[in-house]
C-alpha positions in Angstrom: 26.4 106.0 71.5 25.7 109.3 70.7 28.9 111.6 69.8 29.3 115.2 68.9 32.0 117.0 67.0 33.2 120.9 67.5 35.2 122.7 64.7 37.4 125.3 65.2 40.4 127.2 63.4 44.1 127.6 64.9 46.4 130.0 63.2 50.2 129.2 62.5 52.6 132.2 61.4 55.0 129.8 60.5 55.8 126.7 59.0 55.3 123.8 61.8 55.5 120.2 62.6 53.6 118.0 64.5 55.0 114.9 66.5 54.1 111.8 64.7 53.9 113.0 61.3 57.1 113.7 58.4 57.5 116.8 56.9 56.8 120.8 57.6 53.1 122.2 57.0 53.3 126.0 55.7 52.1 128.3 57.9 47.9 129.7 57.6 44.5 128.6 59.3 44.0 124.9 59.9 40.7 123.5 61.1 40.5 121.8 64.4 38.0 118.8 64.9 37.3 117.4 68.4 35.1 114.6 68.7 33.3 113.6 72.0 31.4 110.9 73.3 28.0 111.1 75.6 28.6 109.6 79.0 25.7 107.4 80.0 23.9 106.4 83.0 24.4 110.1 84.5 22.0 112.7 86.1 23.1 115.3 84.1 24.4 115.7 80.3 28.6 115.4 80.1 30.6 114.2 77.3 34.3 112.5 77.1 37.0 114.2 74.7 37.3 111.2 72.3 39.8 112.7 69.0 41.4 115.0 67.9 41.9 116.0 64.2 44.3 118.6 62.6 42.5 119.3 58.8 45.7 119.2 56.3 45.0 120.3 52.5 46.8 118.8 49.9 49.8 120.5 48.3 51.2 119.9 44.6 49.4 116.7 42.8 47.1 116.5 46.2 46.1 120.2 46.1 42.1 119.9 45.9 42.4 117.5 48.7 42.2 117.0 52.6 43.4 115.1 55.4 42.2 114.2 59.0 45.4 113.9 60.6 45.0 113.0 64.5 46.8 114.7 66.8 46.9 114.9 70.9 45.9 118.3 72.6 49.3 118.2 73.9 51.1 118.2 70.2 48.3 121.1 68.9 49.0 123.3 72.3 53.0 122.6 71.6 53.0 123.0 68.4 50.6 126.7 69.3 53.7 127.6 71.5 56.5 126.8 69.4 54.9 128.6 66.8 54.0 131.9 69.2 57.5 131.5 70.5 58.8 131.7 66.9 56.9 134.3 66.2 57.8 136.6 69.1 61.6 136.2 68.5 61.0 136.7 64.8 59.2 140.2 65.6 61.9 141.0 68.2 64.8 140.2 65.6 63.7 142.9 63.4 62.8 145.3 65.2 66.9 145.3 66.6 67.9 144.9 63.0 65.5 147.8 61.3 67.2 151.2 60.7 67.0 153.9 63.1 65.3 156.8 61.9 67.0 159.8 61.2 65.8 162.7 62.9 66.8 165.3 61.0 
C-alpha cells in the first residue's frame, strides 16, 4: 500500500478546543498532517484522505515534547471558524470601546 502524507500550518488567534479532547490549547501555529492512501487498480493516479493529525507541543513538565492528536476535517474547519469568529468580534469590541480622538 503506498501512502503519502502533506504537512501544513493552521493559525489560531485564540485559545481553542477541539471535540474529543479535554482542555484549551493556547492560541499560535499548529502543524496539520493528512495522510492518504493510493487507490489501486485505476487508470490514473488518485489517493483516499486516510487521517488527520493536529501536532500539539507539550506544555509545563511535557514542554520539549509532541503530540499527534487526530482530528476530523470537520472539527479543524470548526474549530478555524470559531476561532475567526472570535477573532472578528474581538477586533470589532475594541474598536467601539477605543477613545475617540480629539480633534483639536
Amino acid at each position: 500500500m503506498n501512502m503519502r502524507s502533506t504537512r501544513s500550518t493552521v493559525t489560531f488567534s485564540n485559545p481553542f478546543t477541539l471535540s474529543g479532547y479535554l482542555g484549551e490549547l493556547p492560541a499560535g501555529d499548529y502543524e496539520v498532517l493528512v495522510e492518504e492512501e493510493l487507490l489501486q487498480g485505476l487508470s490514473f493516479e488518485a489517493y483516499r484522505w486516510t487521517a488527520t493529525y493536529l501536532t500539539v507541543r507539550g506544555r509545563g513538565r511535557h514542554a520539549g515534547r509532541s503530540e499527534l492528536r487526530a482530528i476530523s476535517d470537520n472539527d479543524l474547519k470548526e474549530a478555524l471558524g470559531r476561532d475567526a469568529a472570535q477573532s472578528q468580534t474581538n477586533n470589532h469590541s475594541e474598536a467601539v470601546l477605543s477613545p475617540l480622538e480629539d480633534g483639536t
